[in-house]
SEFI-436604 format. One record per residue (C-alpha): x, y, z; residue in one letter. Coordinates in steps of 0.05 Angstrom, whole numbers, plus 5000, padded with zeros to 4 digits. Layout:
REM residues N
XYZA;...
REM end
This chain:
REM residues 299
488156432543X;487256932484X;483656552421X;486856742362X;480656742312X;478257032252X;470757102230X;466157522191X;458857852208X;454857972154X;448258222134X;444357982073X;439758592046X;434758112002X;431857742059X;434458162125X;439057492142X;443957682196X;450357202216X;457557072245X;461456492219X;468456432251X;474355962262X;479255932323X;485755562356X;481255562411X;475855072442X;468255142430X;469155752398X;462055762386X;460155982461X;463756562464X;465556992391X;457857012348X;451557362378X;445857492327X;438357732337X;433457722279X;431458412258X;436558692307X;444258492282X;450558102286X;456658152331X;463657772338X;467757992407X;474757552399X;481857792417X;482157812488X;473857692491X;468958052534X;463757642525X;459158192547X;459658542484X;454358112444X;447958162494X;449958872509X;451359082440X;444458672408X;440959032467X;442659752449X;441359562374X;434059332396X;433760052426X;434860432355X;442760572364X;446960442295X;452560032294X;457360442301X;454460842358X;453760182394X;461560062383X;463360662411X;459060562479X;462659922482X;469860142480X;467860842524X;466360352572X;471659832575X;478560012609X;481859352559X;479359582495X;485659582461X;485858862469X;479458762438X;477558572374X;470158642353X;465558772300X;458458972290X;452958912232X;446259262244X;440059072209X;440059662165X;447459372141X;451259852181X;458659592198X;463459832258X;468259422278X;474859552327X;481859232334X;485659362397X;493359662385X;494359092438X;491258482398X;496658032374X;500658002314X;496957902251X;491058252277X;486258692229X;480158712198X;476758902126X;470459222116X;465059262059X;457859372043X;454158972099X;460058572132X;466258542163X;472258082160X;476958142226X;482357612254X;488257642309X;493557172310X;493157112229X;498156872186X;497557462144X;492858042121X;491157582064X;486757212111X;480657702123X;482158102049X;481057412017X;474657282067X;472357922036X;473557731964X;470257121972X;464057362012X;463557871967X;464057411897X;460356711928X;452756581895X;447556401942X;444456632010X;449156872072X;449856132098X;454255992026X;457356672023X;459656562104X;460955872095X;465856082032X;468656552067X;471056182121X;473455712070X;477956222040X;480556572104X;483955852122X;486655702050X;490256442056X;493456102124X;489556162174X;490356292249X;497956192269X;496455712319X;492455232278X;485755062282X;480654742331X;473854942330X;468755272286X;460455592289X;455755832246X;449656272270X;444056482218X;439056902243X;432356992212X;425257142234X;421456552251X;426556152210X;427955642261X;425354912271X;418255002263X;418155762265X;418655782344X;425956132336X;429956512296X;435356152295X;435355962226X;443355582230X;446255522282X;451655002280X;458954862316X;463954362321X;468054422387X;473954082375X;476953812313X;483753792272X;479654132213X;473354432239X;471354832176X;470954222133X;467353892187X;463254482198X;460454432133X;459553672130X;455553822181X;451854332150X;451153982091X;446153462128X;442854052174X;441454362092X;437653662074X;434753582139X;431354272156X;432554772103X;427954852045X;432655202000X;432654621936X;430854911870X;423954621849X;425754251792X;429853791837X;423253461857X;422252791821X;417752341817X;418851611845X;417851261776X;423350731734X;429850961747X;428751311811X;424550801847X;430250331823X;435650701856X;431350811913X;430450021925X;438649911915X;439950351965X;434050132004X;437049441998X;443649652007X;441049932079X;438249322105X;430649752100X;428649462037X;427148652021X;423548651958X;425348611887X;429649071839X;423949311790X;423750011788X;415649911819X;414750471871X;409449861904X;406649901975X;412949501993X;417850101970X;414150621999X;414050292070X;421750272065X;422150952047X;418451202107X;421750792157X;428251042126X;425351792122X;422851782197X;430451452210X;434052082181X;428452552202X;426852842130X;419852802152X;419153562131X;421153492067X;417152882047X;410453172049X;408553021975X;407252291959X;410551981903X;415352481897X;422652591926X;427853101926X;434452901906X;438053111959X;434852611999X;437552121936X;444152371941X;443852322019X;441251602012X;446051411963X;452051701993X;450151212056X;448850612018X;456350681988X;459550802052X;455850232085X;458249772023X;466250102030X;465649862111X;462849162086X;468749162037X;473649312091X;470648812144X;472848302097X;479448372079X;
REM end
């Protein structure tokens, strides 16, 4: 079974970030195409895999050798290398990356400062030069900018054979749950009919759940207004009993915890009396869906 996939590896030079993101007509892509280390690099083996590529190649990085002199150890030493496809991103932003003359029709790649865009199986070249463009012109850290340009590579058409599965792997010192890892994303859906969008749904709550990349400003106190949304939704929920009265009150703030320790946003509601509004918007968001499936239920 050859995967036809197309991904990116990327390095971020602000923060020393390193990451894959990458689609495939193929199941659980995410066990077999991304390898990242902090500090170390990023690598995508696809095509015809050998799955050996990422330890090995992360290995010989660890030991001082570029990126491209790890490529070319890789290949000197593989008898199937033209029906390879793989790319690697050192942390010093070097790129090398390799596509077999045996991969299968679309197959290519596009390079640029501190990543690499590389599919087989593509509808078109369009697919990795329009991952580039939008890596390359996406605000944010590397999670957005791979996110996007995943995004952009299926828009342009994609993988012949359609889609199935999707991962995301972030790597950055320490910048795992608690610090005990460096596995600062690391995210996959296995099987679905449109695993990018449901990548990033499911990113989107991994963001509000773990990540402590909200803007400052978008921390609010729990007064009028916000305490009043806070007890809709509460109410909406089914955590929340008490009145409508915009009183952040004893009664308020127990809901809020039990819902908090519910959703596990534990780590982000450290400051009393104060709430980010992502957590709102999350909140929200659930209180509407639960009313739409009351709604439903009834018809």
């Amino acid at each position: 079974m050859i995967p036809s996939t197309f991904s990116i590896v990327a390095y971020d030079p602000h923060n020393g970030d390193l990451g894959v993101a990458v689609q495939s007509k193929f199941p659980a892509v995410g066990a077999v195409v991304p390898w990242a280390k902090a500090k170390v690099g990023a690598v995508a083996t696809q095509a015809w895999s050998n799955v050996t590529y990422g330890p090995r190649a992360l290995e010989m990085l660890q030991n001082g050798m570029t990126a491209p002199q790890v490529l070319e150890r890789l290949l000197s030493e593989d008898e199937k290398r033209q029906a390879r496809q793989v790319a690697v991103v050192d942390s010093k932003g070097n790129v090398a990356v390799h596509t077999g003359t045996e991969c299968m029709d679309w197959a290519g790649h596009v390079t640029g400062e501190g990543y690499s865009c590389q599919g087989n199986i593509l509808a078109r070249r369009k697919v990795v030069e329009s991952m580039a463009h939008a890596f390359e012109n996406t605000k944010g850290d590397l999670v957005d900018r791979l996110l996007s340009a995943l995004t952009a590579g299926q828009k342009a058409g994609g993988d012949r054979r359609g889609q199935q599965s999707a991962a995301l792997l972030v790597v950055r010192e320490k910048g795992g749950y608690e610090g005990f890892t460096d596995r600062y994303v690391d995210l996959r859906v296995d099987d679905s009919p449109h695993p990018i969008e449901e990548l990033r749904r499911v990113f989107d709550i991994y963001d509000v759940t773990m990540l402590s990349r909200e803007a400052p400003n978008n921390l609010v106190p729990i007064v009028g207004s916000v305490a009043r949304a806070i007890q809709t939704d509460l109410k909406i929920l089914r955590f929340y009993k008490g009145p409508i009265n915009g009183i952040y009150d004893e009664s308020t703030r127990k809901a809020l915890n039990y819902f908090v320790n519910v959703n596990n946003f534990e780590n982000r509601m450290n400051q009393e009396g104060l709430i980010w509004k992502s957590i709102l918007t999350y909140m929200r968001d659930l209180a509407r869906r639960s009313q739409r499936v009351k709604r439903r239920s009834k018809l």
